[in-house]
N, C-alpha and C positions, 0 to 999 in steps of 0.2 A: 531541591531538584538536582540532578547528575548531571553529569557534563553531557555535552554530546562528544562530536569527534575528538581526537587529540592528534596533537603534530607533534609530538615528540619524535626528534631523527633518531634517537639514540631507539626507544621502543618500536619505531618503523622498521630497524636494521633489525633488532633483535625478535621481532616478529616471526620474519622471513624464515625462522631455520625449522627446523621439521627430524624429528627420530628418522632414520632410514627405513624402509617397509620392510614386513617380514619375506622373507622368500615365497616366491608362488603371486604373491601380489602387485599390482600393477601400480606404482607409487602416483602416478597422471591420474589416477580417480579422486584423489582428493582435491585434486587445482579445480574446485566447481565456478572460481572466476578468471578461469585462464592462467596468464603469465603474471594478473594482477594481482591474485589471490595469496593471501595475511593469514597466518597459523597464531590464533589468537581463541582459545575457547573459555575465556575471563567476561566479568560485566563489559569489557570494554572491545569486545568481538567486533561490534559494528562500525568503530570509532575510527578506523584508518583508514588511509588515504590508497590505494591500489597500489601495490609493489612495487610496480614496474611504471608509476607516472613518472614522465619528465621532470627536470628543474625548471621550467616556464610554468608550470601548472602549479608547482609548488605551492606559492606565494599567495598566488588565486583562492585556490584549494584551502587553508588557511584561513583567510580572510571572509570567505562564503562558511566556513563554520562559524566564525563569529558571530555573522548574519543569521546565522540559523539557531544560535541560543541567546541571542539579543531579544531580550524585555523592551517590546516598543510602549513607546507612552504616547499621549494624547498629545493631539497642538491644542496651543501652542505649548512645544515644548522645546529641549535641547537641540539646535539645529542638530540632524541627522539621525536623531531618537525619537522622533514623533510621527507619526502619522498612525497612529493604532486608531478602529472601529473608522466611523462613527459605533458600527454595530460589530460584534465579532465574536467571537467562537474560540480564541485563542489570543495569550500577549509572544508569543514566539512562536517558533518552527517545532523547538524542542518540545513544549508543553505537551503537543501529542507525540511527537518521536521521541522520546527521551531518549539519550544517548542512539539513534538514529533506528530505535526499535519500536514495536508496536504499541498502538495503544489499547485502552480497555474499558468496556460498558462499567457507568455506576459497578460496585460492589454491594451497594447496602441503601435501601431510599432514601432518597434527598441529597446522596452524593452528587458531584455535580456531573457535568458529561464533559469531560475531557481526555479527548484520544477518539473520541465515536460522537458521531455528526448523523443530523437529518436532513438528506435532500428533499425538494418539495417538488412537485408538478403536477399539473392538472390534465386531465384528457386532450390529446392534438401536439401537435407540436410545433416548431418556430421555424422558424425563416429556412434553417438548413437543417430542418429535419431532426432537431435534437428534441431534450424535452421542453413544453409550455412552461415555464416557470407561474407560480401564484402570484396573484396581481398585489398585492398587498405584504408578501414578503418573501419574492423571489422565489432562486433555485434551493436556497439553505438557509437551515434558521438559522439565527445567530442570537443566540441565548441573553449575550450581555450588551450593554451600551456603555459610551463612555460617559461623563459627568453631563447631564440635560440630555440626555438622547436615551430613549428605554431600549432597554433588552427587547426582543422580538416574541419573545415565550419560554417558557421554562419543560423541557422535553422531560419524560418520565418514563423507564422501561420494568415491567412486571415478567414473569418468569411462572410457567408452568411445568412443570416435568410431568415427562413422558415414561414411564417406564416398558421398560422392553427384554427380550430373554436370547442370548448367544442359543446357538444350536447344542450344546453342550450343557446347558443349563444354568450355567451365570447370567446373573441380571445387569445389566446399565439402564442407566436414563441420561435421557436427551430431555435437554428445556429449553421450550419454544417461548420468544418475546413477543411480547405487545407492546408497541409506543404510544402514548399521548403526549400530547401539548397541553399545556394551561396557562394561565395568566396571559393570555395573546392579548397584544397591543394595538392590535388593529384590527381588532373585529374578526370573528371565525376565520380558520382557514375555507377555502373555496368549496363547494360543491364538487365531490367526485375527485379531491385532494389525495396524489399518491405521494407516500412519506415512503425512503430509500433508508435504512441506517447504514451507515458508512463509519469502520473502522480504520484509523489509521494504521495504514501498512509498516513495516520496517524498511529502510532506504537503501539498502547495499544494492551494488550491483544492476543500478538502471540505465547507467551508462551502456554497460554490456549490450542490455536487453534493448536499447535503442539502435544499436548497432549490426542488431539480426537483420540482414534485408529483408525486406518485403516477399520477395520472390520462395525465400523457405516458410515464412509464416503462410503462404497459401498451398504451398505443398504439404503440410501440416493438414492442412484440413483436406486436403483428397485425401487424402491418409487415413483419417480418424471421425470424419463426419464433425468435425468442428467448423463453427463461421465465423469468418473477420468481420469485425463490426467497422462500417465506415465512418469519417465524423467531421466535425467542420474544424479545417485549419486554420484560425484566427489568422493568422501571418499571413500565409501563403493563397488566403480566400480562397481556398479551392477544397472538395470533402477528399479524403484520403483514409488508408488504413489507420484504428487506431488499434495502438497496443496498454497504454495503461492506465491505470484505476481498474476498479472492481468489475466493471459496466466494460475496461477495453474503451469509454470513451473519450480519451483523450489520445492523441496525434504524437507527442514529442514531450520530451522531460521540460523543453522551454515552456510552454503551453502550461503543463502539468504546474510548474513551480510556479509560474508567474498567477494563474489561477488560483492556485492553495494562498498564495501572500495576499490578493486581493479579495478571495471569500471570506479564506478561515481569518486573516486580522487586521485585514483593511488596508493593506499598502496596495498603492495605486503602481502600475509598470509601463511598460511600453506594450504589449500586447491587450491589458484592460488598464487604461488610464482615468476613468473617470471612480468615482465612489459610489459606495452599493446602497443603494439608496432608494427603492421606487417613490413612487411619485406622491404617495400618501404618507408616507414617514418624513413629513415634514423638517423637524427636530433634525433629524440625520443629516437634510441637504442643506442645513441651515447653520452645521456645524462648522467651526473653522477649520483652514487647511493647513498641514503642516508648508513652511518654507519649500522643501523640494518637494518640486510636482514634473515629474510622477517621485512618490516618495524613494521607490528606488531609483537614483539615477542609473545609466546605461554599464557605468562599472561595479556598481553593486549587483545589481541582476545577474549582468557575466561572473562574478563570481559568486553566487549561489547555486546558478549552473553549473559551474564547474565541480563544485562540492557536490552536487548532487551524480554528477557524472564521474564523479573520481572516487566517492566510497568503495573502497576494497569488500570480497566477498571471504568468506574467513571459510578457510578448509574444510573440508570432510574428515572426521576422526574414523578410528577405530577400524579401519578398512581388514585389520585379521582377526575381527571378532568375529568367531561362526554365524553368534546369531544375528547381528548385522549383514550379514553372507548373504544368512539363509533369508532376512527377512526383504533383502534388494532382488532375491529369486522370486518370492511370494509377493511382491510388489508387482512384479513383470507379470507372473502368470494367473495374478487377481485380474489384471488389465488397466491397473491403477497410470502403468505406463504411455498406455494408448494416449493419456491427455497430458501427465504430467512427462515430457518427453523429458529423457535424461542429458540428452545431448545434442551438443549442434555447434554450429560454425558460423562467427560473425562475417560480417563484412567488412568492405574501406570505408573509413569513417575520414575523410582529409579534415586534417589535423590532430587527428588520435590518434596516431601508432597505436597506444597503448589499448585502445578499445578494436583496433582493427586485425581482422583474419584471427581472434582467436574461438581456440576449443575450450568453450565454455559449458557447465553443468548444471541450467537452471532448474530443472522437470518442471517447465510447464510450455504451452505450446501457443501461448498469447492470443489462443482462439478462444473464441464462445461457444457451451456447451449447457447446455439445458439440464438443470440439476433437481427438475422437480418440481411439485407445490412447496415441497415442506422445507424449503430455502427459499422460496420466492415471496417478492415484495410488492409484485405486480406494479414495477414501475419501470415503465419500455424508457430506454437511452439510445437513441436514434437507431440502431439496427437490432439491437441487444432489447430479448422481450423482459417482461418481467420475473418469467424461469432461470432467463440465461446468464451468467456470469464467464468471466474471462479466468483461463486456468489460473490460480495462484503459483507462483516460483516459489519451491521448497527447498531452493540453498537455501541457508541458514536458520533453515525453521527451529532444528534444535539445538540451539543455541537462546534462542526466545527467552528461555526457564533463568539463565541464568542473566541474560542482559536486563530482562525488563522485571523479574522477581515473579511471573505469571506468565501461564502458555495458555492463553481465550484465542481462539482459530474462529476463521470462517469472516463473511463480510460483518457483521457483529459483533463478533467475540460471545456469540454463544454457546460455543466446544471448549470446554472446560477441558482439553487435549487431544490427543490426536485419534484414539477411538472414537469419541460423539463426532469429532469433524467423518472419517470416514462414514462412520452410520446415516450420520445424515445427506450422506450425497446419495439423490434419485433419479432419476428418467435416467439420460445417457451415462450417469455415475452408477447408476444403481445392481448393475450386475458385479462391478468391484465394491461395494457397501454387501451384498448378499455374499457373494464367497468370503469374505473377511468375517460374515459373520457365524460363519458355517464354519471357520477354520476352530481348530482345539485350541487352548489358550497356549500353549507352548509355541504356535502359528503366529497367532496374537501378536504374541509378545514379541518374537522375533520381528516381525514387520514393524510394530514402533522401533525396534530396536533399530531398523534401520534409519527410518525417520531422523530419530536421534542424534544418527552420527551424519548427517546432513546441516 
């Protein structure tokens, strides 16, 4: 496995420098994370720390990467290394983000599923409106168990291609997934069981996207017919906008983190303190508890947050490539922009300088947009139906290729690059998937090309 982030000062310094723009060009299009943003287009793009963080966060910062490539083990184990499963999905952070990049469906059958997850839920929903979880094995399966506790089921994804023809007469094909379960350990799943796959995202830059107020993400959607999905905020008990996951169902990076540590590998926090365990998984509730409970105490938590809020966003290249130009032109007037906004302006974040009042580059607009049947999972997440997903941010998309060794887009990782990801966006996507396919390949090309340099 690769490292995840690195602290190296001497690489942080030397990061930061940048060729000067060719004449004519606006050298501020490349900072897509503000005054935070790191000129790094190496496997190791995602690895640093924001430019411009403080020395208070330094040490933090640091320390929550640790936390995030740390192998937990089973209790009882090494105080402060144990509390992994009963049941789980992953032994680190990094296992699906590798070096803080995406992850990826099986390759080849009987690979395992590591990077991409099945949510579960059944028709109706819970207390505050989210999904019903399956009574027998929650919101998410969790493939493996630790020693006397079973894995939950063994997930399997199959692949049909679609073949299809550009207006110009080139062919692609797009391949549609099917998931199953077998080997389940506690009896079928439910009656009328909706299964979600869920790839893990790349990390950069959520600090930032935490930091857009409220007030622009709903001006966004007068704008563009997109909707903010509401959601429950464990903390603050009260539903509020949410901005991240695939679904837009989650509230706050804390939320977000402290959820991913206690689905995907079983550490218990201060926001979900108990272990995931329903009621008929006996074995599970039965299992011992690591020493620290909640397994993260209150300073390790904070500094996982902080790392997840201080990853730097790495530059935009190639800004006096024509066809890079020409294909950020053809982006705008396919209407690809409409959702994946290019630009916008944080808010005060008290205690981040570093995350507040900047001009930031994500292109996407942290609303919900209806993409169709031929993306949908028909599985509703409190506001969000089973069409709708939440725009993805395409800073550092291309960069993907060389971080993770593979560019699989979309909530599955089933766009084998950035044309099948366009192609397959339908309903409110669908008139930028049709002019893109109607463009000559010269058009084409030029619009990955700009992708690329993002």
């Amino acid at each position: 496995m690769r490292r995840g982030s690195v602290f190296l000062f001497g690489a942080f310094l030397a990061c930061g420098a940048s060729k000067p723009a060719s004449p004519g060009v606006d050298p501020s299009e490349a900072l897509l994370g503000g005054d935070g943003t790191v000129f790094d287009d190496g496997d190791e793009a995602f690895a640093y720390p924001a430019r411009n963080l403080s020395e208070s966060y330094r040490d933090p910062f640091q320390l929550g990467d640790g936390l995030f490539n740390r192998n937990w083990v089973p209790a009882p184990g090494p105080q402060g290394d144990d509390g992994l499963g009963p049941t789980y999905n992953a032994v680190s952070c990094s296992t699906c983000h590798d070096n803080n990049g995406r992850g990826a469906p099986p390759q080849k059958p009987g690979d395992q599923f590591l990077g991409l997850l099945l949510r579960l839920s059944v028709p109706g929903t819970d207390a505050h409106g989210g999904p019903m979880p399956d009574p027998n094995y929650g919101d998410q399966l969790q493939p493996y168990g630790i020693t006397g506790v079973p894995g939950e089921g063994t997930p399997a994804v199959s692949y049909v291609e679609m073949p299809g023809t550009y207006a110009d007469g080139a062919s692609y094909s797009l391949r549609a997934p099917t998931y199953v379960v077998t080997n389940l350990a506690f009896g079928p799943l439910a009656d009328g069981i909706l299964i979600g796959p869920r790839l893990a995202p790349q990390t950069v830059g959520l600090g930032l996207l935490q930091a857009v107020d409220d007030a622009t993400i709903l001006a966004f959607a007068a704008q563009n017919g997109g909707k903010p999905n509401r959601v429950w905020d464990v903390s603050a008990q009260q539903t509020v906008l949410g901005r991240f996951g695939w679904k837009a169902n989650q509230p706050s990076l804390e939320q977000q983190v402290d959820g991913a540590a206690r689905n995907d590998i079983g550490l218990t926090d201060s926001i979900f303190p108990t272990e995931n365990c329903p009621p008929v998984q006996t074995a599970c509730g039965a299992a011992p508890l690591a020493m620290d409970q909640p397994n993260l105490e209150p300073m390790r938590e904070t500094d996982l947050i902080v790392h997840a809020k201080g990853l730097a966003v790495p530059a935009r290249r190639n800004l006096d490539d024509p066809a890079a130009a020409r294909g950020e032109q053809l982006f705008g007037t396919a209407g690809c922009a409409s959702c994946h906004v290019p630009k916008m302006t944080t808010g005060t974040v008290p205690g981040w300088p570093e995350l507040s009042n900047q001009t930031i580059r994500p292109f996407t607009d942290l609303l919900l947009h209806d993409m169709g049947p031929g993306l949908a999972d028909g599985r509703p997440d409190y506001l969000a139906s089973g069409s709708e997903w939440r725009t993805p941010p395409l800073w550092g998309v291309g960069l993907v290729q060389p971080v993770d060794g593979y560019l699989l887009l979309l909530h599955d990782g089933r766009a084998r690059g950035f044309e099948e990801a366009i192609l397959w966006h339908g309903e409110q996507g669908k008139a930028a998937a049709d002019a893109f396919r109607k463009m000559p390949k010269g058009d084409r090309d030029a619009l990955v090309a700009f992708l690329g340099s993002l």
